[in-house]
N, C-alpha and C positions, 0 to 999 in steps of 0.2 A: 524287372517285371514289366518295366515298359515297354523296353523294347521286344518282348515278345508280344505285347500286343499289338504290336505292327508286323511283327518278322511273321508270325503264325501263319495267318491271313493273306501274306504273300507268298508264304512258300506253298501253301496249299493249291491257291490261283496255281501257284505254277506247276505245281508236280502232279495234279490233275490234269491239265490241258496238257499238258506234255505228255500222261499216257493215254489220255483219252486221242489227242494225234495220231498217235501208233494205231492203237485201235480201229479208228475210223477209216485210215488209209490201207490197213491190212486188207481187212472188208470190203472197201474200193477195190482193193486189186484179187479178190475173188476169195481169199484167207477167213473165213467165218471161225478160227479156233478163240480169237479176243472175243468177241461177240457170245461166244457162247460159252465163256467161262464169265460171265458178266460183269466185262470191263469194257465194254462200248457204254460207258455211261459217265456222265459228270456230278457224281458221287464220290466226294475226296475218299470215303472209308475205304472205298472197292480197292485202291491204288495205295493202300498206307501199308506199309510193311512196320510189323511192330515196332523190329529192332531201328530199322530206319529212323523212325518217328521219333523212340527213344533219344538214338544219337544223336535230331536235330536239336531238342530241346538242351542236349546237356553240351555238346562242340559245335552246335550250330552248324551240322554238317551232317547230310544222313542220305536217304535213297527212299525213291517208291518199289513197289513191286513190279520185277520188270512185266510190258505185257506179253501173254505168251503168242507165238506166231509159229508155222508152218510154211515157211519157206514154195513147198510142194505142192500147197495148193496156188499160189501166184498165176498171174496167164502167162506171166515172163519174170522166173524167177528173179535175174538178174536186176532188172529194172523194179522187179517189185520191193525187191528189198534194200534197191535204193530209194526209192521216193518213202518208204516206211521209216526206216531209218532218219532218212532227212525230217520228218513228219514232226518229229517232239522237237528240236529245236527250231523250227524255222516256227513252229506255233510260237514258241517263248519268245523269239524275235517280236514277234507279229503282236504277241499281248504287250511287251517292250515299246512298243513304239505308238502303239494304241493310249498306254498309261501316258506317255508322253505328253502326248497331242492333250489328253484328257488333263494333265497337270498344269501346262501351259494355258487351255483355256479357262480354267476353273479354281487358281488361284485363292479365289474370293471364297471360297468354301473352307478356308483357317489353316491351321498348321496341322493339326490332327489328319486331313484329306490329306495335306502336301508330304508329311510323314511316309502315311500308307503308300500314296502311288511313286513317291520315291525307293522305296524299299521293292513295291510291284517289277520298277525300271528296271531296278540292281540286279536282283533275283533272278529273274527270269534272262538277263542278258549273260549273266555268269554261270546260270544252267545250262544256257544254249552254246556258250563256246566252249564250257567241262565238256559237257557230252560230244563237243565234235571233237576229242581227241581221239588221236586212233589206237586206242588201247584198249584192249579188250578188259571188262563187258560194256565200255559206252560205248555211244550209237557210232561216234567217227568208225570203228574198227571193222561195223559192218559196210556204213559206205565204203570204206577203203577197198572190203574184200567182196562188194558187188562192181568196182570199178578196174579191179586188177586183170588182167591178162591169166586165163588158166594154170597156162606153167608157171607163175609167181606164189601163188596161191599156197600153193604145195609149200612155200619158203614162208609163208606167213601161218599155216596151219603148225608148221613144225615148233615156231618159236612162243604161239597162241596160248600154251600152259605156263609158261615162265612169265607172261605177263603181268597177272594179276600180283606177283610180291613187286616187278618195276612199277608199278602201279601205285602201289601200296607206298615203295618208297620212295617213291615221286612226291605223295600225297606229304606221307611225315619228314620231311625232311625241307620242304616248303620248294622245293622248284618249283613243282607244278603251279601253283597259285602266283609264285613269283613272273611268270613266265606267262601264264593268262589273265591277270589283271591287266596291265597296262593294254589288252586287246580288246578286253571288255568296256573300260574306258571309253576307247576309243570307238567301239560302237555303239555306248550311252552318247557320247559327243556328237555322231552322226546322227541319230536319232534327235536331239533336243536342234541340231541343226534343219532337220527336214520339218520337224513337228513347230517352227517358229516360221513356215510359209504358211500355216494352216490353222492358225490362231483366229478366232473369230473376230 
């Protein structure tokens, strides 16, 4: 029970900001369907997918609702739906390195603070490198396929339904985690290295 009162707390921080990301960068690039499905907002309910929510509590592992977007309204597709894409991870970097900085200088606030913004760090750094894998439905799969060359495309569209069970057994089978830990470390590592120039 403890530790969900630290884990809760963090995973909302992040699975908020991460779709509110998407959302506000859609909308930047001219995309008003997040916006008006009322997901441009930092309101964790808007973004909680029941079943998700469910599964965080009981595997410590679950999803928000993705946000929805339109491609088609973009000023440039390709580009729009990379920088959106990039959007929900590079926020959880960005809240990542922020907790940082914020833990390193603020110590003196007990363990209960160092708790939370250590779990903030974790979170949010292991959300943002899941989501850059290129498997489709995370976000990697869409940069991949706004950075790919057209006639490629077509080789990636073909194989795009089979991914979701490689996915799957990525997921139970522990490669995948096996395989992104040690990168997420390492840019918890880089973080507490930048964040100790900046110590008050």
């Amino acid at each position: 029970m403890q530790d969900y009162l630290f884990l809760i707390p963090a995973l909302l921080i992040a699975i908020t900001f991460h779709e509110y990301a998407h959302a506000r960068m859609a909308y930047a690039w001219g995309d008003p369907t997040a916006k008006n499905a009322g997901r441009l907002t930092l309101n964790p309910i808007s973004h909680l997918d029941p079943l998700g929510a469910l599964m965080i509590l009981v595997v410590r592992f679950g999803w928000a609702r993705p946000v929805p977007i339109n491609p088609a309204n973009f000023r440039d597709q390709r580009q729009g739906l990379f920088w959106v894409s990039l959007a929900g991870p590079g926020m959880n970097l960005l809240i990542g390195l922020l907790a940082t900085i914020l833990l390193l200088n603020f110590q003196g606030l007990g363990p209960i603070y160092q708790t939370l913004m250590f779990n903030i760090i974790l979170i949010n750094v292991f959300l943002a490198v899941f989501n850059m894998v290129p498997i489709p439905p995370l976000d990697g799969s869409k940069i991949l396929v706004s950075i790919l060359p057209k006639n490629y495309q077509r080789h990636y569209y073909a194989v795009e339904p089979y991914a979701p069970v490689l996915f799957i057994a990525l997921l139970l089978t522990g490669i995948l985690p096996l395989f992104l830990r040690p990168i997420a470390f390492f840019i918890r590592d880089i973080f507490f290295f930048l964040a100790s120039f900046l110590v008050f």
